[in-house]
C-alpha positions in Angstrom: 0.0 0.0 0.0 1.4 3.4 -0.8 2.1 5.9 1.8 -0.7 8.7 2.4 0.5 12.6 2.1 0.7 12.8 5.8 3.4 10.0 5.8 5.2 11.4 2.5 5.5 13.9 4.5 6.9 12.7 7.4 9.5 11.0 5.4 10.2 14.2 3.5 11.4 16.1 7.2 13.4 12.8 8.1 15.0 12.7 5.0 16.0 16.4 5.5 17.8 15.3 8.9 19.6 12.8 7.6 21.0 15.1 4.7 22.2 18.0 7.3 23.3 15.5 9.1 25.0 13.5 6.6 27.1 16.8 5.1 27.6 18.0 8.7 29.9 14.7 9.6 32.2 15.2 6.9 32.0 19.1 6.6 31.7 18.1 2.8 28.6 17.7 0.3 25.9 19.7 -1.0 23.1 20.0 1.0 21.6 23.2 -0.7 20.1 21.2 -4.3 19.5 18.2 -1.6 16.9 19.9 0.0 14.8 21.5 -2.7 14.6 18.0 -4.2 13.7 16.1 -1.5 9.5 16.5 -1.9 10.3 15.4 -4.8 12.7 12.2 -4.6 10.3 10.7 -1.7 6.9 10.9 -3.9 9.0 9.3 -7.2 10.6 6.9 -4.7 7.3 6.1 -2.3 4.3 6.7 -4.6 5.3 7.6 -8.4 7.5 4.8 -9.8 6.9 0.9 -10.2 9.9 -0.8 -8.4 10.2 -4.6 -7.6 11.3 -6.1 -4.7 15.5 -5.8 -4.3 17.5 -4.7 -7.0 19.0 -5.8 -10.2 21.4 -3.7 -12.4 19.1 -5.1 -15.6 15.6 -3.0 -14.0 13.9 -5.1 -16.3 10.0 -5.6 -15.7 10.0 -1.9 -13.2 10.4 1.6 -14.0 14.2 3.0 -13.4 15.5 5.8 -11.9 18.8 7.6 -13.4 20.5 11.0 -11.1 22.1 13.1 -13.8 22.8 16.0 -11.0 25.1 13.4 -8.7 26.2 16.6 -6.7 23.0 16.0 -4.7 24.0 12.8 -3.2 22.7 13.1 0.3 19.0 13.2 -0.7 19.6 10.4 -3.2 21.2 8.1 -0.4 18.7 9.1 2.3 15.7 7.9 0.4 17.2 4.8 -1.2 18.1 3.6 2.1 14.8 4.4 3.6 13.0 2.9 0.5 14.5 -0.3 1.2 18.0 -0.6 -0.6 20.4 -0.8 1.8 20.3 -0.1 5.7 19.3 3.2 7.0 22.7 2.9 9.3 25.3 3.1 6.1 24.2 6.7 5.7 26.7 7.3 8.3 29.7 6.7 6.2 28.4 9.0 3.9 31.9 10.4 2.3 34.4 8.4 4.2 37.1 6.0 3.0 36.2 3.2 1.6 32.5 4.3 1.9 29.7 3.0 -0.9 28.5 6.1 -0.4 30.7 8.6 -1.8 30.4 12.1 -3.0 29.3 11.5 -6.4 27.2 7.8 -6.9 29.1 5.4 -8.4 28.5 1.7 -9.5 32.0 -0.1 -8.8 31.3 -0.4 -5.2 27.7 -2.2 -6.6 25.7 -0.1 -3.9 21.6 -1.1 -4.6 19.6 1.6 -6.2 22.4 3.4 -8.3 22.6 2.2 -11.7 25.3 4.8 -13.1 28.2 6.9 -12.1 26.8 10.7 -12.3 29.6 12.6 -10.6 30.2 14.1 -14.2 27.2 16.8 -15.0 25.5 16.3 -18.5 25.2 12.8 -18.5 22.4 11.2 -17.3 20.1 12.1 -20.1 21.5 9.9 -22.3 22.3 6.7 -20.4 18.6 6.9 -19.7 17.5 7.2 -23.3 19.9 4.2 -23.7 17.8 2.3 -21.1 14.1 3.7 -22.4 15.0 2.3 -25.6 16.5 -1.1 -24.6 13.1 -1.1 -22.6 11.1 -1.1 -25.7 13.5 -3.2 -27.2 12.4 -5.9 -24.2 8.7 -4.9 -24.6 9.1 -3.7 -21.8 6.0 -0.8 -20.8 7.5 0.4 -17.8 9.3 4.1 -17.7 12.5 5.7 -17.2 12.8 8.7 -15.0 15.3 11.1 -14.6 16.5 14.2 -12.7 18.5 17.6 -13.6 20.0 20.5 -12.4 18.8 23.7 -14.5 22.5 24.8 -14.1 23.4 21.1 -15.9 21.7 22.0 -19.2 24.8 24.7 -19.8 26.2 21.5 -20.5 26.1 20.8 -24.2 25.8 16.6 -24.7 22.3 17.7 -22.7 21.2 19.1 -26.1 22.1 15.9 -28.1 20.5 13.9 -26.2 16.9 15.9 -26.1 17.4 16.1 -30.1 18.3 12.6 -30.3 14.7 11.2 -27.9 12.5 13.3 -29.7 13.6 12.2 -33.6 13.6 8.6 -32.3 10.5 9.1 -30.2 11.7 7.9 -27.3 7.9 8.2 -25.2 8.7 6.0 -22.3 11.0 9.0 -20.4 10.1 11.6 -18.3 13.2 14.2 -17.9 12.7 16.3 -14.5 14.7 19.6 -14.6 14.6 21.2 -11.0 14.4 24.3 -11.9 15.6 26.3 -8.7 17.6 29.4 -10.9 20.7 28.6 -8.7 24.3 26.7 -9.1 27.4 26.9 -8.0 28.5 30.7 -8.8 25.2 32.3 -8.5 22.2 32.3 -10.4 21.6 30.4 -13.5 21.2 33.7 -14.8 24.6 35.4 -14.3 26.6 32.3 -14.4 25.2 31.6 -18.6 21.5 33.0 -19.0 19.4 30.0 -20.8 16.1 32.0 -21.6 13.1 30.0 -21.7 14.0 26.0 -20.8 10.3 25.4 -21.8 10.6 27.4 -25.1 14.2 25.4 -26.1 12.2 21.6 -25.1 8.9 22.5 -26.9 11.5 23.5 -30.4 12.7 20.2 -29.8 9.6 18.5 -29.7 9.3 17.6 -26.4 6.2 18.0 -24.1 6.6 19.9 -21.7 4.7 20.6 -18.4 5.4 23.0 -15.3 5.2 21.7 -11.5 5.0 25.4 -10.2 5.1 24.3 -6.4 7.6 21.8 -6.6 8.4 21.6 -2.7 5.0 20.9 -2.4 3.5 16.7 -2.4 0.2 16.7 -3.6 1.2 18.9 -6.9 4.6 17.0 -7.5 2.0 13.8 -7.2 -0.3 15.7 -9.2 2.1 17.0 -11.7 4.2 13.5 -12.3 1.0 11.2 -12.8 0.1 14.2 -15.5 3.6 13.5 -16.7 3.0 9.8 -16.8 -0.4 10.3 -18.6 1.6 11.8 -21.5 3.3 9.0 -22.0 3.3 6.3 -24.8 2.4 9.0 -27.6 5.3 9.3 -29.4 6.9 12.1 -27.4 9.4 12.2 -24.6 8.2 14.1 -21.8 9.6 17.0 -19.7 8.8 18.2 -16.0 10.0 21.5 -15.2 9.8 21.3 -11.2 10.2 24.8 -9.8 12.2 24.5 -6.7 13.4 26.3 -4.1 17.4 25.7 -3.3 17.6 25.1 0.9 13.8 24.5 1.2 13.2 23.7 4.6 15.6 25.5 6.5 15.5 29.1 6.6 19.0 30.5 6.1 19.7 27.7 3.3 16.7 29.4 1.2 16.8 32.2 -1.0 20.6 32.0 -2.0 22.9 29.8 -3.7 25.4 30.0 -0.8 24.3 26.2 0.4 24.6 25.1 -2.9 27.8 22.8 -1.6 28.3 24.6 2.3 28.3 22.1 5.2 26.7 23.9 8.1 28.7 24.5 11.5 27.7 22.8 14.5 25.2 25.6 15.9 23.9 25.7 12.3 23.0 22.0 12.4 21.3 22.4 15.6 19.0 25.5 14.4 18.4 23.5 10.5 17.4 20.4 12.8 15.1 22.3 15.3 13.2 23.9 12.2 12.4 19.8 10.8 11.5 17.8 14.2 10.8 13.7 13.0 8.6 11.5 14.3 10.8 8.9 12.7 14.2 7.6 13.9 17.8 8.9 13.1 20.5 7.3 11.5 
């Protein structure tokens, strides 16, 4: 049985902890893109996506998952391990030697739920449109998924690829771009201005939909089953989920500061107070 709203969110303020947390051990990650993804990463994870029992690398026979923006590791880890893939305790080697669970995902150290290496930006898009077609190929009806940073798309094999799925019609993919205006330097806008992301899919031949509150459950769960609906007729799909860098904790919102900042211990302590659980910690 899926989880209600109430529960998803419940998760989502756990999953926060464990991501402040997790960068605050190591004074190392990027907790800023973590958090405005995290509404988002617990509905596809809990509610939105097909997923068997265990994992195989194949994902044959259940929708698949690929993290093209690997920077935002912590979330990623957090919700795999409290979706099932690997204890909940292992987030606490988050970035240390010899961890599974290192800055950027990677597949050598065959940790469940991570099916490729995405610590290089750009990525993602195609190794997905690789599997969406190998899942027709199968006859396979299940869908690929994937997830972007708005800052990634300055990144130019992005553009191959979204030419590429919409002359082969590659309908069984749904591209997320979280579109929070934010990376590393500043705003997406003074680092390489990108005009309209909507305008450059839809001359691509892509369709394209808006999730406007995308911290928000019931219209990312509203918003993705749209997206789902879409699929199958002869279009890849694109959600533009409209983020908010830091959501959840105050002084992380609003700025691109956080974008890969652990916070100090006092800053921990005033990030945790502002998401109380009424789950467990790591």
């Amino acid at each position: 049985m899926k989880p209600n709203t109430q529960q998803l969110n419940d998760l989502t303020i756990q999953v926060r902890r464990d991501i402040l947390r997790m960068v605050h051990a190591v004074n190392s990650g990027h907790p800023g893109g973590s958090l405005g993804c995290t509404e988002f990463l617990v509905a596809l994870y809990q509610n939105l996506m097909e997923r068997k029992e265990g994992f195989e690398m194949d994902g044959i026979g259940e929708d698949l998952f690929f993290l093209s923006n690997g920077h935002i590791s912590p979330v990623f880890y957090s919700v795999l391990a409290r979706s099932g893939y690997f204890p909940v305790s292992e987030l606490a080697t988050f970035r240390l030697i010899n961890t599974r669970l290192q800055g950027h995902p990677t597949t050598h150290d065959n940790l469940p739920g991570v099916r490729i290496a995405s610590g290089s930006l750009g990525q993602g898009l195609s190794v997905a449109i690789g599997a969406a077609q190998a899942k027709k190929l199968n006859n396979d009806n299940h869908l690929v998924y994937t997830l972007h940073g708005d800052g990634e798309l300055q990144e130019g094999q992005n553009w191959e690829a979204i030419m590429y799925a919409s002359a082969k019609k590659v309908d069984n993919l749904i591209a997320t771009v979280d579109l929070n205006g934010k990376q590393i330097d500043g705003t997406t806008d003074e680092v390489l201005a990108m005009g309209s992301i909507r305008a450059k899919f839809e001359a691509f031949d892509w369709d394209v939909i808006d999730i406007k509150e995308g911290n928000n459950l019931e219209a990312i769960l509203a918003g993705m089953n749209d997206a789902k609906s879409r699929t199958g007729k002869g279009k890849p799909v694109c959600v533009l989920l409209h983020t908010e860098m830091g959501n959840g904790v105050d002084f992380m919102m609003h700025t691109h500061a956080w974008h890969g900042k652990a916070p100090n211990d006092a800053q921990l302590e005033n990030a945790l107070a502002q998401n109380q659980s009424t789950l467990s910690d790591y």
